[in-house]
N, C-alpha and C positions, 0 to 999 in steps of 0.2 A: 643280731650280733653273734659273731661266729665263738664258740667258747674252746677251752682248751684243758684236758685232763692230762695235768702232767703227774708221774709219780716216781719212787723210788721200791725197789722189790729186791728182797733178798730170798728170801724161802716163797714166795708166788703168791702169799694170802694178800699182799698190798696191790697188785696186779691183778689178781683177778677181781676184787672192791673197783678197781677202777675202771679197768676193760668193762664194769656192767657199768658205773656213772656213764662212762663215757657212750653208749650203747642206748642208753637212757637216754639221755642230752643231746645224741648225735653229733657230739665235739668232736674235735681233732682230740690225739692219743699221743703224748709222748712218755716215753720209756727212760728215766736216768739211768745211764750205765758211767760205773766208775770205770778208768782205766786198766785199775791193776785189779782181779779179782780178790774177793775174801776170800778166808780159808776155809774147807770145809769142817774141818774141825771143830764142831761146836764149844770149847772149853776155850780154845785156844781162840778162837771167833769173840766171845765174851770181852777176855780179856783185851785184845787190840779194839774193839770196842769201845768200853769203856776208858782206854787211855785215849783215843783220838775225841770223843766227845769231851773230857775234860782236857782236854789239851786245849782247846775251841781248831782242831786239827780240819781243813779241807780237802779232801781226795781231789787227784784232777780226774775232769771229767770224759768222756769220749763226744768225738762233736756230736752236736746236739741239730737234725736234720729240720728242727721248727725253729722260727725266732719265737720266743713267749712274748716280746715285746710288742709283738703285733694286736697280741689280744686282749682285751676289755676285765672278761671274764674270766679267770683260772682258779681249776680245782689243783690242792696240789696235794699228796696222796705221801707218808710215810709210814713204815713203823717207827714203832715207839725204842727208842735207843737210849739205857739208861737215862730213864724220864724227860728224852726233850727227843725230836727231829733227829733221823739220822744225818751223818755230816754228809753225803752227797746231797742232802734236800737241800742242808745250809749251803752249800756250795754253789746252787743252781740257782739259791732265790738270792746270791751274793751277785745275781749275773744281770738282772731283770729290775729295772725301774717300774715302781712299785706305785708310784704318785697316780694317783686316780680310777688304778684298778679296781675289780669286786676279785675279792679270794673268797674260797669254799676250801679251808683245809679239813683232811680226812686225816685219822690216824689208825693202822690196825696194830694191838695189844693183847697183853695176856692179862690186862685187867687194871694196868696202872698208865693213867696221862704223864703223870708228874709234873710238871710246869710248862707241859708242848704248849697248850693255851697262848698261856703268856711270854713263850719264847717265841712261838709266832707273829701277835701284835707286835713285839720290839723290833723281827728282823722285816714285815711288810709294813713299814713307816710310808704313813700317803697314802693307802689303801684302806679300802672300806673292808674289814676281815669278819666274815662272819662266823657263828660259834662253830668250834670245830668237835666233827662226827668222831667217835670213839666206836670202830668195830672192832669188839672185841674175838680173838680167839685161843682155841684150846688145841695143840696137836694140831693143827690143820684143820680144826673142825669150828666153824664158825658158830658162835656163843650170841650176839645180837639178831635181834628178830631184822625179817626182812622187811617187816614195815617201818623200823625205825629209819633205814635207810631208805626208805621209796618215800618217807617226811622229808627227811632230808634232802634229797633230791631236787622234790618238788620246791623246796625253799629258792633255788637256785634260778636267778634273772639273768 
């Protein structure tokens, strides 16, 4: 069964987590790109942030070159965005019929889930979701051992 590591990357730590799953697994690789860029201004990044995740705010997306709907199995790969999925994640998994799939979500942080868990099971209804990896990092410097992720990995049917 062919699998498929989809993710969302703003600063390249959630990217590079997945470009190795994907490497691993030998899945297909997709890339969520928003339309409009963020800013690079980290202060001002925050804040629009934070207001589009409590807003429940959706970015649109740039087409997306895979259907997800074709695949069984999907990893789906965010940072962590004031304690839940960044809103293009929400965006993409608002796109894909969920009924019967296997998810493997990943999240990279700076040391807080927050309720990604459980906003995950609410937004993949129908799907079989299994517990989601927490790579944590620091500055760009990745904090989780790399065997917790080649466990993880390996979990993956």
């Amino acid at each position: 069964m062919k699998k498929l590591v989809v993710y969302y990357s703003l600063s390249g730590n959630t990217r590079a987590v997945a470009k190795r799953i994907a490497r691993t697994l030998r899945a297909d690789l997709l890339e969520i790109r928003t339309v409009k860029t963020y800013p690079d201004d980290y202060d001002v990044l925050l804040g629009l942030g934070e207001k589009e995740v409590k807003s429940g705010y959706m970015p649109q997306l740039a087409p997306l070159p895979i259907d997800a709907n074709a695949y069984e199995s999907i990893v789906i790969g965010t940072p962590v965005w004031w304690s839940t999925y960044a809103p293009a994640v929400k965006k993409f998994m608002s796109t894909v019929k969920w009924k019967g799939k296997k998810v493997y979500p990943f999240t990279t942080n700076g040391g807080e889930l927050g309720h990604t868990p459980s906003d995950f099971r609410k937004a993949l209804r129908g799907a079989a979701v299994s517990p989601v990896l927490s790579v944590r990092f620091e500055e760009g410097v990745q904090l989780t051992e790399d065997g917790d992720i080649k466990e993880w990995i390996a979990s993956i049917v």
